[in-house]
C-alpha positions, 0 to 999 in steps of 0.5 A, a space after each residue: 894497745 902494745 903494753 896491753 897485748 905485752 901484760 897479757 903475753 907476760 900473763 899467760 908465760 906466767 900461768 904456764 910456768 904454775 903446776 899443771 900448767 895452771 888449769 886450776 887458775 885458768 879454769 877459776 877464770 873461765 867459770 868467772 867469765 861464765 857466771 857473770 855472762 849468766 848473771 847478766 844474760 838471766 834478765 834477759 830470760 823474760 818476756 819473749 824469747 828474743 832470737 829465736 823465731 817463733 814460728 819456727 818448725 821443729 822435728 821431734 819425737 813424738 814419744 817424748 811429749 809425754 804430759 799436758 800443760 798444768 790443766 786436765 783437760 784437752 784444752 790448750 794452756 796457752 794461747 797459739 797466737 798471742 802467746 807464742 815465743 813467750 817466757 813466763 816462770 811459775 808452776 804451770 810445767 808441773 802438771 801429772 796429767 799424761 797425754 795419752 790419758 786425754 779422751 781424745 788421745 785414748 779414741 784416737 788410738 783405739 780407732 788406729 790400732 782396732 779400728 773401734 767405732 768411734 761410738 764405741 769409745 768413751 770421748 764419743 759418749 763423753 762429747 755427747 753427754 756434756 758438749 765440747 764447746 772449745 771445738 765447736 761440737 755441740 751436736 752429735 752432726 758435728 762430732 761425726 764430722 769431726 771423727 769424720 776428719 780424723 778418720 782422713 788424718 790417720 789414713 793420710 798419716 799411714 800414706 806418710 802424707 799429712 794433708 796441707 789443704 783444707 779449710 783453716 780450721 782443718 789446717 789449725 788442727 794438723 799444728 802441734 804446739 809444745 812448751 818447753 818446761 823448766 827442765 828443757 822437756 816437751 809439754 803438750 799444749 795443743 794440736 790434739 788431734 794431730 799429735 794423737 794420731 801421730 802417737 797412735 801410729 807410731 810416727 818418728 818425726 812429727 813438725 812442732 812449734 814452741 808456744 812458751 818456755 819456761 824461764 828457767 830454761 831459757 836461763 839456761 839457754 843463755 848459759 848455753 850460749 855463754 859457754 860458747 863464747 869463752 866459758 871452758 866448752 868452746 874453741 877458739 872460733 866461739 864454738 860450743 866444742 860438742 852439739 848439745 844435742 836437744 832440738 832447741 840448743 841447735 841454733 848454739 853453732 858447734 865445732 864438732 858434730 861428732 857423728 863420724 866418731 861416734 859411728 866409729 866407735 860403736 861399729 867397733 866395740 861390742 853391741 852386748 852393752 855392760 858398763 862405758 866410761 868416757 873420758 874428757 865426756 864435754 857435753 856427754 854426746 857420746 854417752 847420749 848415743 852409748 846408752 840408747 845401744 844399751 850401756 850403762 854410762 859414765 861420763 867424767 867431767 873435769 870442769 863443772 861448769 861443762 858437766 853442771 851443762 852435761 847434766 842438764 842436757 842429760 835430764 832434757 834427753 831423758 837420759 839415765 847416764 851419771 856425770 862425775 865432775 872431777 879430776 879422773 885420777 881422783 874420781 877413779 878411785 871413788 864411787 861409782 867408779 871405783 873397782 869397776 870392770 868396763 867393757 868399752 873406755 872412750 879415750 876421745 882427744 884428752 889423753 895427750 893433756 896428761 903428757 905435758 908434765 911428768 906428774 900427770 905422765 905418771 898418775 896416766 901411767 898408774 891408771 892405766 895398770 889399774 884399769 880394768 877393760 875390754 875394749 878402749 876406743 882412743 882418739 890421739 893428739 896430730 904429732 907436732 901439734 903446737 900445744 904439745 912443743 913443751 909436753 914432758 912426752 911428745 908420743 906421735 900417733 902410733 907410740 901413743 898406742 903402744 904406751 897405752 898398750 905397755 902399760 894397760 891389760 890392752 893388748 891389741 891396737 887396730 886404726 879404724 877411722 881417721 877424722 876430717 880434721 886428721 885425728 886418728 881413732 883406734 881400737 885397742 882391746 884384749 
């Protein structure tokens, strides 16, 4: 145990004496680490999803349930009970039909937003003509009742109150059922009455429950969770070091939640929008909360395991924000990034890593005259923090802020938050 803790010690002293104290062969080893947790993990992405309870409730948006699972018709794809918390692969995540175009979904809506007949409506006529079967509606008696129903869901839905009473067919239609598609998005399954009404009023947050997801993304589920333990994303307590943000990676524990930063910075920059670049962008929580405030952003990813995970989160989300995976000094001067003038530069917890050598002090320093911004939200290093004992430079907080201020167009500095952990996060601006 001695000699094996002896080789490793001798390992480390080594790889810190390499250029850049080794990053390249460091990180070359982690993604190998990373790539063959997932090949391992990925026979693991059949079957039933194991670890996660499928009866688990979900708060979502409705609004980013947006198409119906591979059929074209109201009718569930998949089967609530013997199919829940299965994982299947195919193209049955491929469907075009929209929700909203569903019968039902279009007469929900017009009884809540113009209180139309129900009679009124092209579901109504269409029931009449041809039954609905699948609902047990095969007389116009029937169909009543059912609008009957519905009428009761949407007042309770207006009072705030969904009804958790009734009879079991009652409380089976307030249950809203998604499957998660290769891509992490949110597919209809069943539940259309319950997720029409919650459309058509507009609701935040609506419970759910996951039926199936696609094995694709549940591949990438279990990267998730490689990354956490050891794959360049984590800290050393086998954290993800961001929340990955999407619903169903929240059980993936994470060292930082980020909100207390992020509200810093946003109460602190302009809310015009224009173009953000955030530096050392992990998982890109940031750039997720920048762009709905109207940004154009950019997130630069030094590793490409992290950003290749950016990436996929970003596409779950809905987002538009591009990942650049790459050396900054390097990719700053190619497209997109090159010539740009940004109006907000988020500089969170990665600028003390080009201090450690005179050669990444200086490319710093060359960037910094290059760099064209109004406004740089900047996140320092704790002074005599032990990762910083051998640094080329060794700033405390408030020399930091006036290097970047010598040596960039910046040339104002104010502190405006100071984090859990003691970190502090300044405003520097123009």
């Amino acid at each position: 145990m001695m000699m094996l803790k002896e080789i490793k010690r001798a390992a480390r002293s080594t790889v810190r004496r390499l250029p850049d104290e080794g990053r390249a062969l460091t990180n070359a080893y982690k993604q190998l680490v990373v790539l063959r947790r997932v090949a391992a993990t990925k026979l693991g992405a059949y079957g039933a999803a194991s670890g996660i309870d499928p009866e688990r409730v979900y708060a979502l948006d409705p609004a980013r349930i947006h198409h119906v699972t591979n059929n074209a018709s109201g009718e569930r794809a998949f089967d609530p009970r013997a199919e829940r918390g299965k994982i299947y692969g195919g193209h049955w995540d491929r469907a075009t039909r929209r929700f909203d175009d569903l019968p039902l979904a279009r007469a929900i809506s017009q009884r809540a937003s113009a209180a139309t007949d129900w009679s009124k409506t092209d579901y109504y006529a269409g029931v009449l003509a041809s039954g609905d079967a699948n609902n047990g509606l095969r007389s116009r008696a029937q169909l009543d009742e059912h609008c009957a129903r519905l009428d009761r869901l949407i007042a309770a839905a207006r009072r705030g109150a969904l009804p958790s009473e009734g009879n079991a067919d009652e409380r089976s239609s307030l249950e809203i059922g998604v499957n998660i598609d290769r891509d992490g998005r949110y597919m209809f399954n069943d539940g259309v009455d319950a997720l029409g009404v919650a459309k058509a009023l507009r609701l935040q947050r609506v419970p759910v429950k996951v039926r199936v997801r696609h094995r694709q993304w549940m591949e990438f589920r279990n990267f998730m969770w490689s990354l956490s333990e050891g794959g360049g994303a984590s800290t050393r307590a086998k954290h993800l070091y961001q929340n990955p943000l999407h619903p169903d990676l929240q059980d993936i524990p994470a060292s930082h939640n980020c909100d207390d930063r992020f509200e810093a910075a946003r109460d602190a920059v302009p809310r015009r929008g224009g173009l953000l670049l955030d530096i050392g962008a992990n998982l890109g929580y940031f750039c997720h909360g920048f762009e709905e405030l109207g940004y154009k952003c950019h997130a630069v990813e030094y590793e490409p395991l992290i950003a290749r995970a950016a990436d996929k989160i970003r596409i779950a989300e809905d987002k538009s924000f591009k990942v650049i995976t790459g050396d900054l000094f390097e990719v700053a001067n190619e497209e997109p990034l090159r010539g740009n003038h940004w109006e907000v530069v988020l500089a969170f917890n990665i600028f003390h890593h080009f201090l450690k050598h005179k050669a990444l002090h200086d490319k710093l320093v060359a960037w910094l005259k290059s760099l064209k911004v109004d406004v740089m939200i900047f996140e320092p290093h704790r002074s005599g923090e032990p990762q910083m004992k051998s640094a080329y430079a060794t700033y405390d907080e408030r020399q930091f802020v006036d290097f970047i201020l010598s040596n960039s167009m910046l040339q104002h500095s104010e502190l405006v938050h100071r984090c859990t952990d003691g970190r502090p996060v300044y405003k520097l601006w123009r």
